[in-house]
Residue, then its C-alpha position, 0 to 999 in steps of 0.5 A: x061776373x055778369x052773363x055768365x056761360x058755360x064752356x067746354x073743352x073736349x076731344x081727343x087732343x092735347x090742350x083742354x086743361x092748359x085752356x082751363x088754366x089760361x082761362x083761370x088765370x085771365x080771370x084771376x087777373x082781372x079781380x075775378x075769383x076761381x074755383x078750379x077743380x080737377x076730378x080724374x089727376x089727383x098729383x100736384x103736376x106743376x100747373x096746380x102749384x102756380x095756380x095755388x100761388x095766384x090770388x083769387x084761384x082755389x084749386x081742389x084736386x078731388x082724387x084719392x091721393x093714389x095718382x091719375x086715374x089714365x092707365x089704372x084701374x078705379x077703385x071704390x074711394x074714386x067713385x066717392x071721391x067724384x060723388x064728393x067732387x059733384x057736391x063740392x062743386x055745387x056748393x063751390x057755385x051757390x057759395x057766392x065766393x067765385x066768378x068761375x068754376x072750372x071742372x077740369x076732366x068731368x066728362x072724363x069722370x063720366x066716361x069712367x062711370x064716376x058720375x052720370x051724364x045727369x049730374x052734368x046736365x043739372x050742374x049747367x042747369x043750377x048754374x047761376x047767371x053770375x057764374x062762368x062755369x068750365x068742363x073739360x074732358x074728352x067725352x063731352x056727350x051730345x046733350x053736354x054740348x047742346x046745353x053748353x054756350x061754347x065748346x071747342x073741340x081739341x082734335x089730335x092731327x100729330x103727337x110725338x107721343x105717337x110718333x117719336x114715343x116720347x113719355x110726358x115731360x115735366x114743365x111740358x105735359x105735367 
């Protein structure tokens, strides 16, 4: 890849992991490779699986193995899960073997206190020109987006979850 940006996805609406996977898969369909790494969801939900069955796409999912992190404490292990997640990623971008790198829930990561604004920041900054790169999450920071080339903001005007209580369905949100 040539010209490579930085995007990001962020904001308190449904969509930012299905824009990465879209994203994943547009590149992958054109002979591109992807490193697509998720930092907070660490259960194999259905998109991860049709990820690992298209060519050219590794998927890493960087969690401890205890489930996502949305609606439970953090433990010691996902803060060195995270740390190792950083390193992963770095070496993943300097390898030479990818186009794109998606970071899928690194701000979350950072909201968390997983990692730092800092890490975030010289992740861009270390990225190579050849390299798209992809960070999702709410909590994109205002120095994240002020270093990014694209950012779209996924912004919640209605959720059945609100409105109707509906729980997460399979082959919908997970």
């Amino acid at each position: 890849m040539i010209n490579g940006q930085t995007q990001v996805y962020t904001g308190n609406g449904k969509g930012k992991t299905t824009a990465a996977i879209g994203q994943a898969v547009r590149a992958a369909g054109k002979g591109y490779r992807v490193f697509f790494g998720q930092f907070i969801k660490d259960v194999e939900y259905n998109e991860i699986g049709i990820l690992r069955s298209i060519g050219g796409i590794t998927v890493k999912l960087f969690g401890t193995g205890t489930g996502c992190l949305i609606g439970r404490e953090p433990e010691p292990a996902d803060y060195e899960c995270a740390a190792n997640a950083l390193t992963e990623i770095h070496e993943a971008m300097n390898s030479g073997k990818y186009d794109l790198i998606v970071c899928d829930e690194i701000n979350v990561a950072m909201v968390l206190g997983f990692i730092k604004e800092e890490d975030i920041l010289n992740l861009i900054s270390a990225k190579p020109s050849y390299i798209e790169l992809v960070l999702t999450g709410r909590g994109a920071t205002d120095q994240i987006i002020k270093m990014a080339d694209l950012v779209t903001e996924m912004k919640e005007v209605k959720h059945y979850y609100n409105t109707k209580n509906l729980k997460a369905r399979d082959g919908i949100e997970r």
